[in-house]
Every structure is written in C-alpha cells, then in structure tokens.
N, CA, C and O of each residue as an XYZ file, in Angstrom:
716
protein
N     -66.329   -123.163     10.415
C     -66.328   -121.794      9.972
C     -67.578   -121.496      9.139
O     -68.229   -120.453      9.214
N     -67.780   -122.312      8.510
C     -68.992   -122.275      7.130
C     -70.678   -122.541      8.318
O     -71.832   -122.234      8.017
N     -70.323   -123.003      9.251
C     -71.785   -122.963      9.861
C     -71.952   -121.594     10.987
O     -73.025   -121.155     11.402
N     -70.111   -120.908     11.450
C     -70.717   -119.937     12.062
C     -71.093   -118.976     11.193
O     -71.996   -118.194     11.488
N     -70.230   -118.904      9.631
C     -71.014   -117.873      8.975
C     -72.985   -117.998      8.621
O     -73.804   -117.085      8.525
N     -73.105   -118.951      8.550
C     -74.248   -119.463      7.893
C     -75.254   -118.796      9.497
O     -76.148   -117.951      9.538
N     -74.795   -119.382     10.307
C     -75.510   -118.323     12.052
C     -75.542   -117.026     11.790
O     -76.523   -116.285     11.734
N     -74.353   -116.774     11.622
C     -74.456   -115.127     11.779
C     -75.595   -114.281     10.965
O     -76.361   -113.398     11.348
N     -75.398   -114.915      9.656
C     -76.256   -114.895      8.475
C     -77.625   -115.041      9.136
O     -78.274   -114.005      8.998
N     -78.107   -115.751      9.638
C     -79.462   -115.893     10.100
C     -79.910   -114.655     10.815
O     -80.763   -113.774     10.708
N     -78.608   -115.129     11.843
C     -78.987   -113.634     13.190
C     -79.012   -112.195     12.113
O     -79.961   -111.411     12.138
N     -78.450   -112.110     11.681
C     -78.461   -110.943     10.731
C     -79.776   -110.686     10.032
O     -80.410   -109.634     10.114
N     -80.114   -111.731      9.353
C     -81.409   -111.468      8.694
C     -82.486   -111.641      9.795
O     -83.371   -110.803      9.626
N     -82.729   -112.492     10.933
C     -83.877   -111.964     11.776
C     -83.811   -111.002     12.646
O     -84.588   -110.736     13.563
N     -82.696   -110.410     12.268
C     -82.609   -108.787     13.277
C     -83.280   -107.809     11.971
O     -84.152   -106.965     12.179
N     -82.595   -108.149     10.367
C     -83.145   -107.029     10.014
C     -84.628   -107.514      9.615
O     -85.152   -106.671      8.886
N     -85.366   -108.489      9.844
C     -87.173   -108.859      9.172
C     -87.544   -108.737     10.596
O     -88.770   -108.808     10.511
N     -87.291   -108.609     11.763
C     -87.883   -108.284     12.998
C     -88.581   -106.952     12.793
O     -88.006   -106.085     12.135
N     -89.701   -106.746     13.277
C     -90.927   -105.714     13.655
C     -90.215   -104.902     14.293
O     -89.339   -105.405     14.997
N     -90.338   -103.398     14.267
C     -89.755   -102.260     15.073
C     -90.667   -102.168     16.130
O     -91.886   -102.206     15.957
N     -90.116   -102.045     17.231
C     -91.033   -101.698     18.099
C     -92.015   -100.163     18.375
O     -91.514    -99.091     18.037
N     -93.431   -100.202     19.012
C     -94.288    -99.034     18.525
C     -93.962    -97.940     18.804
O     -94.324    -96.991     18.109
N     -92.833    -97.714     20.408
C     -91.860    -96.266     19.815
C     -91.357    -96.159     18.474
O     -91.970    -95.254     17.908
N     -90.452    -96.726     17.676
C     -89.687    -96.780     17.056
C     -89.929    -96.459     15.250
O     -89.191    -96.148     14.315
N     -91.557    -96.772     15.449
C     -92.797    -96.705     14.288
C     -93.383    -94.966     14.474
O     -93.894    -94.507     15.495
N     -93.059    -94.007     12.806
C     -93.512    -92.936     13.381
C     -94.857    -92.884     12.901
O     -95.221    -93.006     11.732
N     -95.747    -92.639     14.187
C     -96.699    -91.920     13.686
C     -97.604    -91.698     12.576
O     -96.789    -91.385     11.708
N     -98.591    -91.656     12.092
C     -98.934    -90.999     11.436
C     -99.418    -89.792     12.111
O     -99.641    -89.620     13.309
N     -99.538    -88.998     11.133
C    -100.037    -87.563     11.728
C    -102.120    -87.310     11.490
O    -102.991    -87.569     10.660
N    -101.991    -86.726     12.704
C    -104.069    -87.253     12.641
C    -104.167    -85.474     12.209
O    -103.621    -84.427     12.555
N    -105.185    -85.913     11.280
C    -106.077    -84.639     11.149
C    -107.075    -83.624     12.289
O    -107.475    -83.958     13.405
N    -107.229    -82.690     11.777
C    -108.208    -82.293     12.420
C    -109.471    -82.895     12.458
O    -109.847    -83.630     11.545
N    -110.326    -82.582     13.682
C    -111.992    -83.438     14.171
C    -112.595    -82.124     14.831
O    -111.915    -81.322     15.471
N    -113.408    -82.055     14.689
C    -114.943    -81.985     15.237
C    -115.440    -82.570     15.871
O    -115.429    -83.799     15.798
N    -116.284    -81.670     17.038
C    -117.324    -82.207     17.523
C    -118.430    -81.412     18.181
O    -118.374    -80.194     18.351
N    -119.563    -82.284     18.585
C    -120.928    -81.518     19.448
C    -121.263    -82.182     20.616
O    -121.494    -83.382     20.768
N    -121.267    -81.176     21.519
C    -121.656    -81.883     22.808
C    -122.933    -81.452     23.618
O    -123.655    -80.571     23.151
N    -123.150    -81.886     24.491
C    -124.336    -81.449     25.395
C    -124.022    -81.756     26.843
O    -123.029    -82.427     27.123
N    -125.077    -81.148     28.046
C    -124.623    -81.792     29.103
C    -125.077    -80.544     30.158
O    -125.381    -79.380     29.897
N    -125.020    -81.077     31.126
C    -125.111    -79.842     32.336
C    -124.151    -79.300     32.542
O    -123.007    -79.575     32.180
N    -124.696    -78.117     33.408
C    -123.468    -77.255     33.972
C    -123.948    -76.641     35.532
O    -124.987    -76.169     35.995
N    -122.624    -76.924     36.027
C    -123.122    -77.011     37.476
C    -122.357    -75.733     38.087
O    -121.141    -75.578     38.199
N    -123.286    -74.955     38.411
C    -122.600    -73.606     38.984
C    -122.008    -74.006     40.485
O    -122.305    -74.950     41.216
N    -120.950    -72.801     40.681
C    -120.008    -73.257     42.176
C    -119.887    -71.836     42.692
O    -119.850    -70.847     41.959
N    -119.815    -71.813     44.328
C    -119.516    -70.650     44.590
C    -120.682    -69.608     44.738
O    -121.789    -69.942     45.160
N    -120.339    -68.218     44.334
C    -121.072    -67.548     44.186
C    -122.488    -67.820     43.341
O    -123.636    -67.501     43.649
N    -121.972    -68.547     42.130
C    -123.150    -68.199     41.210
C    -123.837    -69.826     41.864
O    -125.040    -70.009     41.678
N    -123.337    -70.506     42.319
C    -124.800    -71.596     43.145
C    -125.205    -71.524     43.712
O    -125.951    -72.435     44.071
N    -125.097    -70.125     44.494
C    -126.309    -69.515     45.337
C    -127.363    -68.794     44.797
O    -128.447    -68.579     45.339
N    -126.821    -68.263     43.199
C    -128.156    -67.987     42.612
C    -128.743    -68.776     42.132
O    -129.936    -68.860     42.425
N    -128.172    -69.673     41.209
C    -128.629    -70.229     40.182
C    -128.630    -71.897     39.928
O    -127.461    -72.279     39.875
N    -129.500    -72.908     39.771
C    -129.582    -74.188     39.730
C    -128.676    -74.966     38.717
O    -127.834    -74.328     38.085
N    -128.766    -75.878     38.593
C    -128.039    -76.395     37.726
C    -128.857    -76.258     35.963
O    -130.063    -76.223     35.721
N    -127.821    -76.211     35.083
C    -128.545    -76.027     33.926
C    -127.876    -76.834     32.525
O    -127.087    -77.776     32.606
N    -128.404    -76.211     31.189
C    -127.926    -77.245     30.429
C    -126.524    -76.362     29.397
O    -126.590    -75.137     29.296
N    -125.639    -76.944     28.879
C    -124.468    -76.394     27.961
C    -124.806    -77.221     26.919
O    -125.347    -78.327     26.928
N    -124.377    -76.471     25.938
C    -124.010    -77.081     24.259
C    -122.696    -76.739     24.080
O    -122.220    -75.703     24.542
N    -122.106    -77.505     23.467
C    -120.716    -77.542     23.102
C    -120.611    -78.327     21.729
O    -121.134    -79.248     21.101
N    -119.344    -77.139     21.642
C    -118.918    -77.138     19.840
C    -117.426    -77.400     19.788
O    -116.930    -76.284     19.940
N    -116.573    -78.171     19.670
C    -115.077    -78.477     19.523
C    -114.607    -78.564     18.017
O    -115.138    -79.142     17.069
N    -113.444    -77.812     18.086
C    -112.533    -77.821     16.762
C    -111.444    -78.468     17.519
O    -111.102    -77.827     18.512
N    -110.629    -79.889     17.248
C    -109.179    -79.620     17.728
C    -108.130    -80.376     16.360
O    -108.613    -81.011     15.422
N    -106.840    -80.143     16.534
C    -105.665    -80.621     15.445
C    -104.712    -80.716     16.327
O    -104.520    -80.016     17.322
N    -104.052    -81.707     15.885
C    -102.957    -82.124     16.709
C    -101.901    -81.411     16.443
O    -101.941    -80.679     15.454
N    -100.680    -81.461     17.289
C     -99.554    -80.525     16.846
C     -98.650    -82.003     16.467
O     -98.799    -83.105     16.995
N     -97.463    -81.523     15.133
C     -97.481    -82.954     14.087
C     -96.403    -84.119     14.956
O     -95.198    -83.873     15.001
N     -96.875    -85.162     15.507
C     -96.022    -86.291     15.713
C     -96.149    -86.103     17.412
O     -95.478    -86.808     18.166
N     -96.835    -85.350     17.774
C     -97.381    -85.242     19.430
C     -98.320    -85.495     19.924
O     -99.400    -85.481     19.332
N     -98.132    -85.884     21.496
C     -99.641    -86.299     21.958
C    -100.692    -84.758     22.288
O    -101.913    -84.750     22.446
N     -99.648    -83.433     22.323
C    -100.296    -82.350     22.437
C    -101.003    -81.964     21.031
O    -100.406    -82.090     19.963
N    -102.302    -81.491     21.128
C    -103.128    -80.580     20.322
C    -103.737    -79.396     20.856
O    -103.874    -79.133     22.051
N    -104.192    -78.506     19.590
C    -104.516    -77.096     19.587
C    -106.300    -77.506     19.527
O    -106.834    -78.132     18.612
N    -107.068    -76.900     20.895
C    -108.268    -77.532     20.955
C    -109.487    -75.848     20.927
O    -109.717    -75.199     21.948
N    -109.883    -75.607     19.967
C    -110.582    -74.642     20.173
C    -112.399    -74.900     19.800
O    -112.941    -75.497     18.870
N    -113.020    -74.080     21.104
C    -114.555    -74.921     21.210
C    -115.053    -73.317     21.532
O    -114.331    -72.333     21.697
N    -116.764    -73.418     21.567
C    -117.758    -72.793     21.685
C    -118.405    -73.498     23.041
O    -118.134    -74.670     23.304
N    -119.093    -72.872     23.705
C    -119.953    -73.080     24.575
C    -121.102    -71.766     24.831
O    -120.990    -70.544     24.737
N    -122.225    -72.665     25.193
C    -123.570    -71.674     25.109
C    -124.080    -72.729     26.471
O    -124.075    -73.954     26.351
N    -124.525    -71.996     27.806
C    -124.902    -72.529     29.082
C    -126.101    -71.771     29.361
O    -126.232    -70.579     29.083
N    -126.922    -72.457     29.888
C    -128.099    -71.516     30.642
C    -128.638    -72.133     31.595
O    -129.137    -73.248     31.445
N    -128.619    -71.573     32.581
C    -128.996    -72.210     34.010
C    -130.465    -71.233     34.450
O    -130.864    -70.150     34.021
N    -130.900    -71.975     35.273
C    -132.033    -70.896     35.853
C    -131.654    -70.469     37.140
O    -130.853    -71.035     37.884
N    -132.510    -69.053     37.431
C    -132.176    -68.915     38.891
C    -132.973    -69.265     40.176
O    -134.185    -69.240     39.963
N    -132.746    -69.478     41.028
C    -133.089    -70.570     42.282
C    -134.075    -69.449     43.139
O    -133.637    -68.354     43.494
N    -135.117    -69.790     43.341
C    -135.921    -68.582     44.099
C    -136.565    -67.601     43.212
O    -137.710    -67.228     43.468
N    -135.969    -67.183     42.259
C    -136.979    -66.256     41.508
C    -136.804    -66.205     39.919
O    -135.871    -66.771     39.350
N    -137.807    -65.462     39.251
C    -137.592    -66.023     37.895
C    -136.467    -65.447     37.286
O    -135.666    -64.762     37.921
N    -136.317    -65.806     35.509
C    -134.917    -65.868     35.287
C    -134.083    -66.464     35.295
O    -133.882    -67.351     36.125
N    -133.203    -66.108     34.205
C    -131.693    -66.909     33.834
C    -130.885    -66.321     33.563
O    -131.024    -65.148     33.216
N    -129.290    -67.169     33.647
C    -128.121    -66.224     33.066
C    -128.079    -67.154     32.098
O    -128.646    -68.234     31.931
N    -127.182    -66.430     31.408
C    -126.591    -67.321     29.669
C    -125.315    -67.212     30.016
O    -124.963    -66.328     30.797
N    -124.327    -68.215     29.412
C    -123.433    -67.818     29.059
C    -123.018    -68.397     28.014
O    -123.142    -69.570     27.662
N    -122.383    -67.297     27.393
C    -121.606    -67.679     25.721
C    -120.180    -67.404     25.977
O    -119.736    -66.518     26.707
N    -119.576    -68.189     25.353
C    -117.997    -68.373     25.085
C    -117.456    -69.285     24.366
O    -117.761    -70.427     24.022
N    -116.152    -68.219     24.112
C    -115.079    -69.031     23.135
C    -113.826    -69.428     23.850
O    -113.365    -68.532     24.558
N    -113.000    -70.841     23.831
C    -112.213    -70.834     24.753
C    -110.944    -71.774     23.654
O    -111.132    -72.713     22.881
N    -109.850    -71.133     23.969
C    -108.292    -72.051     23.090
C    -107.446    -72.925     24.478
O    -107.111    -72.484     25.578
N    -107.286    -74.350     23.864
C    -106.927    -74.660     24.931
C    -106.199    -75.754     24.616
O    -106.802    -76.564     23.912
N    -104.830    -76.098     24.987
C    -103.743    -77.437     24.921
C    -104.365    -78.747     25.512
O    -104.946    -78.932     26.581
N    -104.109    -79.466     24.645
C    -105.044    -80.483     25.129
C    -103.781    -82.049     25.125
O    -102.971    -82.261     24.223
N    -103.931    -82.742     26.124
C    -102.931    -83.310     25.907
C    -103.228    -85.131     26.071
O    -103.700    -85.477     27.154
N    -103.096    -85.663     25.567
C    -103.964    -87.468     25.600
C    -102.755    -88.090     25.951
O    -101.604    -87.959     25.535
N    -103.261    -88.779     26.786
C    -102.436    -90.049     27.240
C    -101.989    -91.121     26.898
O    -101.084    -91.696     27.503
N    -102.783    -91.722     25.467
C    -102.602    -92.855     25.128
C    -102.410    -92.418     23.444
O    -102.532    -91.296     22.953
N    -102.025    -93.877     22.672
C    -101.986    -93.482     20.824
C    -103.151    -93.072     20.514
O    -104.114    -92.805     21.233
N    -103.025    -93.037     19.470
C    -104.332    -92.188     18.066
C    -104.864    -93.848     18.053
O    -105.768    -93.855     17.217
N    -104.773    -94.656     18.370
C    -105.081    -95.965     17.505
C    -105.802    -96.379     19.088
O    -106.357    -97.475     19.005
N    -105.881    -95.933     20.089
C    -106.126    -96.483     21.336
C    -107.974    -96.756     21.093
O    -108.551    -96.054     20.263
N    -108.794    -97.865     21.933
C    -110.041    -97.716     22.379
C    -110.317    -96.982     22.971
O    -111.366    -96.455     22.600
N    -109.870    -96.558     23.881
C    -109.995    -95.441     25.345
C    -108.997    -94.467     25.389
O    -107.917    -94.987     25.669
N    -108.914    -92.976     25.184
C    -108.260    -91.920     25.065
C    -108.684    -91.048     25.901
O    -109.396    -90.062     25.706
N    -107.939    -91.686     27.408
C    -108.018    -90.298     28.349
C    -106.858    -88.826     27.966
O    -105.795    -88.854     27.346
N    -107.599    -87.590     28.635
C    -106.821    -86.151     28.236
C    -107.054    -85.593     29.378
O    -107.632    -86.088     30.345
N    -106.583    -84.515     29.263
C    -106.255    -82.956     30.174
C    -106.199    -82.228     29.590
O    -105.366    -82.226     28.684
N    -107.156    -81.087     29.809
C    -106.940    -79.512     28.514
C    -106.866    -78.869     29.832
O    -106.981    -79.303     30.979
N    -106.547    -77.235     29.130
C    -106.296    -76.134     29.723
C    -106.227    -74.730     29.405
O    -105.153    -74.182     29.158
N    -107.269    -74.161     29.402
C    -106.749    -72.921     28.506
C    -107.327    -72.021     28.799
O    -107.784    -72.014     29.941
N    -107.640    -70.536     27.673
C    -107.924    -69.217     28.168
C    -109.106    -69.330     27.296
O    -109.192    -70.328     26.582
N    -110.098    -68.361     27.264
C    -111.247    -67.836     26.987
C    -111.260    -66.284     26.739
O    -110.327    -65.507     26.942
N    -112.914    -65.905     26.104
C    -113.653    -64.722     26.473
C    -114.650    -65.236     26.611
O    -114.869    -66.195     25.870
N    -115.638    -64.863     27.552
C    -117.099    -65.035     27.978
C    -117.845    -64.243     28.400
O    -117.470    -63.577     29.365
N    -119.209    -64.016     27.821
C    -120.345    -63.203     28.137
C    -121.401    -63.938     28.656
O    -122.334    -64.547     28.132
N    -120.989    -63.716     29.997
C    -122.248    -63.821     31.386
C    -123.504    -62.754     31.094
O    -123.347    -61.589     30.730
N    -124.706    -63.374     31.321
C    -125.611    -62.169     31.399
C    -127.000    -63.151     32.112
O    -127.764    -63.999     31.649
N    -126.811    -62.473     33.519
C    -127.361    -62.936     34.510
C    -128.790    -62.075     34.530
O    -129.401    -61.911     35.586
N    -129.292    -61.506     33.179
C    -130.301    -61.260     32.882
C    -130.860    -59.643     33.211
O    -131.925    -59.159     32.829
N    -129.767    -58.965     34.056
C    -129.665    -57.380     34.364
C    -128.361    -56.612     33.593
O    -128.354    -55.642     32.835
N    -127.266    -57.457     34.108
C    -126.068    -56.660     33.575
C    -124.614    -57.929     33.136
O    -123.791    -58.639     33.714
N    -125.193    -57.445     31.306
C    -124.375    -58.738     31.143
C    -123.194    -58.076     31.318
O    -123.123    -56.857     31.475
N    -121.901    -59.115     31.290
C    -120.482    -58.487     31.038
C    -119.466    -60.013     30.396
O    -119.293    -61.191     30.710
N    -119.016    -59.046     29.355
C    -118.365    -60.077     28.751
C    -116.546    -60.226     29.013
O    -115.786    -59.435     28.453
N    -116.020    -61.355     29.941
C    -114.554    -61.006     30.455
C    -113.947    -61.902     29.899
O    -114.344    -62.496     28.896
N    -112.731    -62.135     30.597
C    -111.773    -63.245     30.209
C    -112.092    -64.312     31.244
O    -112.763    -64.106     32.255
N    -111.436    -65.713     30.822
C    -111.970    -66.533     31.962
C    -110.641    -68.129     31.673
O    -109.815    -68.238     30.767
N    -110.779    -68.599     32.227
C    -109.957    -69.770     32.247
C    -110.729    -71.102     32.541
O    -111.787    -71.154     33.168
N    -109.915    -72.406     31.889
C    -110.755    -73.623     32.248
C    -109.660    -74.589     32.006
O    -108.640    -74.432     31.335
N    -110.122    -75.776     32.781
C    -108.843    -76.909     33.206
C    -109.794    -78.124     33.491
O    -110.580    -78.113     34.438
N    -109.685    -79.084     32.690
C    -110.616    -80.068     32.874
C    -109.894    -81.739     32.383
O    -108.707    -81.811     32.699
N    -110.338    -82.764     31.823
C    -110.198    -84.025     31.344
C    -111.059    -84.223     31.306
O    -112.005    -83.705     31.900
N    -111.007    -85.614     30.094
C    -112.333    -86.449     29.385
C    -111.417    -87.671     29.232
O    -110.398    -88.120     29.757
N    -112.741    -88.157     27.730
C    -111.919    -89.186     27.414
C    -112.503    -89.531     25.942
O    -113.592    -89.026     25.669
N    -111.990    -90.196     25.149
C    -112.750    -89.871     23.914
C    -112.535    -91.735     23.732
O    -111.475    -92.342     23.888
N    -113.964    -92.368     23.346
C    -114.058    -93.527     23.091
C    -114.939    -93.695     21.685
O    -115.583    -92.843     21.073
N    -114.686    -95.391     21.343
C    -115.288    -95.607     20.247
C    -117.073    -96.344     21.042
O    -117.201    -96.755     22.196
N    -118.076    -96.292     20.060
C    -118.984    -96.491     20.520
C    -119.643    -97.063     18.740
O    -119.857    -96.332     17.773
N    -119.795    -98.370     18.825
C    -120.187    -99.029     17.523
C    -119.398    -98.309     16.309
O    -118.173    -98.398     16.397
N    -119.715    -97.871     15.608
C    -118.781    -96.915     14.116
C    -118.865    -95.553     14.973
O    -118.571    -94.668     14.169
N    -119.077    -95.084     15.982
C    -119.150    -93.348     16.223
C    -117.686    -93.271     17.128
O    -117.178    -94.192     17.767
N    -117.303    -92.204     17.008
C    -116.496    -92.060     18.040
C    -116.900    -90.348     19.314
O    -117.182    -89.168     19.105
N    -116.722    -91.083     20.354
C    -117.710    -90.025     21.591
C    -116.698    -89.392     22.422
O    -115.501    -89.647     22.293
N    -117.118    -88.648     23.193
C    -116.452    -88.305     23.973
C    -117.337    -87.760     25.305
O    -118.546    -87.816     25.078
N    -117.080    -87.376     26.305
C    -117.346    -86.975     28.042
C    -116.202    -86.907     28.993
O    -115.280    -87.701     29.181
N    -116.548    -85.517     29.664
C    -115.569    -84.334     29.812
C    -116.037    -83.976     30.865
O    -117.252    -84.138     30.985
N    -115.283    -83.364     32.014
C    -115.300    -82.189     32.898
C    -114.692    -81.186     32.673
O    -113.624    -81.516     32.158
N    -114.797    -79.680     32.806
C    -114.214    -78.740     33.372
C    -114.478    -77.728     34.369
O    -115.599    -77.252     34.549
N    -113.486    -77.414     34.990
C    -113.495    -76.214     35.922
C    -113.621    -75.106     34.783
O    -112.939    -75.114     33.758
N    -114.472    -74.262     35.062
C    -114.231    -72.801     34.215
C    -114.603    -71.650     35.232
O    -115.637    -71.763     35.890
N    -113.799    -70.562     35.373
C    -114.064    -69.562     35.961
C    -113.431    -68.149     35.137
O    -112.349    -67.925     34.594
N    -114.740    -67.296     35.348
C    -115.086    -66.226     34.225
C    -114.750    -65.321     35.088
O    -115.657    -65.246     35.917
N    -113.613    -64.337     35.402
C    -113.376    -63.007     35.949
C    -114.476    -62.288     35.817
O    -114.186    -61.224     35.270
N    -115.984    -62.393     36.143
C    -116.737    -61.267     36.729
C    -116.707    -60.291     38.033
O    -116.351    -60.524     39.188
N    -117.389    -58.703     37.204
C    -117.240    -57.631     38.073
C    -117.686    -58.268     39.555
O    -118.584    -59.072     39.809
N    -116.825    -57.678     40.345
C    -116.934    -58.233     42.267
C    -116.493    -59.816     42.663
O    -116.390    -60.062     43.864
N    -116.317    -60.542     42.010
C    -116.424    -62.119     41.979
C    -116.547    -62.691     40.925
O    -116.938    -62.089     39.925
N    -116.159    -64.318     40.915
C    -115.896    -64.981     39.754
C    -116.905    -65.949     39.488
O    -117.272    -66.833     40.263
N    -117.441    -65.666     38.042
C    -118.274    -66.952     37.922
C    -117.806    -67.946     37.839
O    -116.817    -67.997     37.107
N    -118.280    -69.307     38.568
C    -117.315    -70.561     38.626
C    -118.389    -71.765     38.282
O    -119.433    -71.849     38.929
N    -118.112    -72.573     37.360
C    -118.700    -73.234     36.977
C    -118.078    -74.445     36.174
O    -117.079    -74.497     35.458
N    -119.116    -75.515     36.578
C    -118.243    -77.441     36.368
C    -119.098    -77.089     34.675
O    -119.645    -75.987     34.724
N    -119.203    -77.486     33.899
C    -119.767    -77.942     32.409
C    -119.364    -79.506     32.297
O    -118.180    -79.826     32.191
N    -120.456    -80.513     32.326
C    -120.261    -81.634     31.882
C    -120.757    -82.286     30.885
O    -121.974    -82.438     30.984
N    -120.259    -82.752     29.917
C    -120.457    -82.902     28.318
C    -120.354    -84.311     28.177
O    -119.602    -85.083     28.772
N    -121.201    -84.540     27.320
C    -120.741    -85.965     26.270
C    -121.255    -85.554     25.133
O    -122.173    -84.788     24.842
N    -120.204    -86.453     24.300
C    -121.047    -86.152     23.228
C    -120.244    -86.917     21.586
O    -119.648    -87.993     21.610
N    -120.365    -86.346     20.721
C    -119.597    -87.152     18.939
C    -118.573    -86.070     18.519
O    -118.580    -84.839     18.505
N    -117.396    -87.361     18.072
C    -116.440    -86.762     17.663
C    -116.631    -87.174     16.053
O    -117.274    -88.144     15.652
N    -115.747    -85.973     15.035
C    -116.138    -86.710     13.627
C    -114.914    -86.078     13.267
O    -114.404    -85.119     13.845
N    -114.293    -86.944     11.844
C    -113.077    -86.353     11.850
C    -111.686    -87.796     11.790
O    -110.749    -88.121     11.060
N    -112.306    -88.240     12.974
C    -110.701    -89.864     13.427
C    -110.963    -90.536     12.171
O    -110.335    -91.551     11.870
C-alpha cells in the first residue's frame, strides 16, 4: 500500500513539473512594427501595354489583433514606372488597410503570410490623374537576417480606373523594426 501511494505521489508530481505544451502556453502579445521597403512593380494588363516595369517604395505600419495570428496591416506605397515607346510616366500613390494573417509563431525564423485589403489610389499617367479605390491580395514572408529582421512580398493590386483597371504585381523587400 505504502509503495502504491509513494507511485502515485510521483505520477502526481511529474504530471504537475511537466512542461505545458506550446498550444497550451499563452502567448505573449507582440507589439506594433514598422517597416520600409523597395522593389519593382510590374504592370499587367492594360497598363503593360503602356508602361515598363518600374520601381515602388513602401512604408508598413502593422499590430497584431491580441493572442492571434491575424493583424491590422496599414502601408503607403509610391510606384513609378515609365512609359514604353514614348516619353513619360505614371505615379502612383496610395494608402491601403489590410488583414494580414501568418502562418507560423511570433518566435518562428521564417514567417510566411497572406494580406488582403482595400485602398485609395492616385494614378496619374501624366495627362489625367484620378484618384479611386482599389484592392490588393498578396503574401511574403518576414525573416531574420543577422540582428535585422526583413521581409519580401508580392501583391496583386488593382486600382478601379476610369474605362479599365490599373493592375499591377509590386514586389518588395525590405526591414522590419519593432519584433
């Protein structure tokens, strides 16, 4: 009797000094980050019959929503491409809010995502700008790189312009600050 109590006793205490497993561990909650990017942007469609490929800057704000892999991702972008055959450029400026959702922990080396979201953007193809609404749907991945932490991205973005849509890839890398 005295040695099954003395078992039980054990099992008892290495159930309760056993490690929780990393579901079971909550979270900490990550702050908001920053970042700056750069990169081409590759027009599709309509506008790659005018215009060549060109360069984007990118500006990211994102914060996580608390104890989720979803965050609230809001960025800037400034694009300028040239046009193919004759002189001239369009610009485009925009602001875009977008759910962003990672696949792996806050603690991961490699943090692939999927965003998605809405915009306003001002096209100005150098005659008649117009500034509309527009949408974009893309993935990256955000890695560590010596003490920096980086990131590189695709998106689809297409800008409801008058007659047709501007459609355009933006591909970025670039520093995250903030983790």
């Amino acid at each position: 009797m005295k040695r099954m109590s003395l078992s039980a006793l054990a099992v008892a205490f290495a159930l309760c000094a056993a490690m929780p497993l990393r579901a079971q561990v909550v979270q900490p909650s990550e702050g908001f980050r920053f970042g700056l990017g750069v990169g081409a942007t590759m027009p599709l469609g309509d506008y790659a019959s005018l215009d060549k490929t060109g360069l984007n800057l990118l500006g990211v704000f994102e914060t996580p929503f608390s104890n989720s892999p979803l965050y609230l991702r809001l960025d800037g972008l400034y694009s300028s491409t040239a046009h193919d055959g004759t002189n001239g450029s369009t610009g485009i400026l925009g602001a875009n809010a977008s759910v962003l959702y990672h696949f792996s922990a806050p603690n991961a080396q490699a943090r692939p995502y999927i965003l998605g979201g809405l915009g306003i953007y001002n096209v100005d193809p150098g005659a008649d700008s117009q500034t509309k609404l527009g949408y974009a749907f893309g993935g990256g991945v955000t890695f560590g790189v010596g003490g920096l932490n980086a990131f590189a991205e695709a998106r689809w973005t297409s800008v409801q312009t008058s007659g047709s849509s501007t459609t355009f890839v933006p591909l970025t890398v670039g520093l995250m600050f903030g983790y």
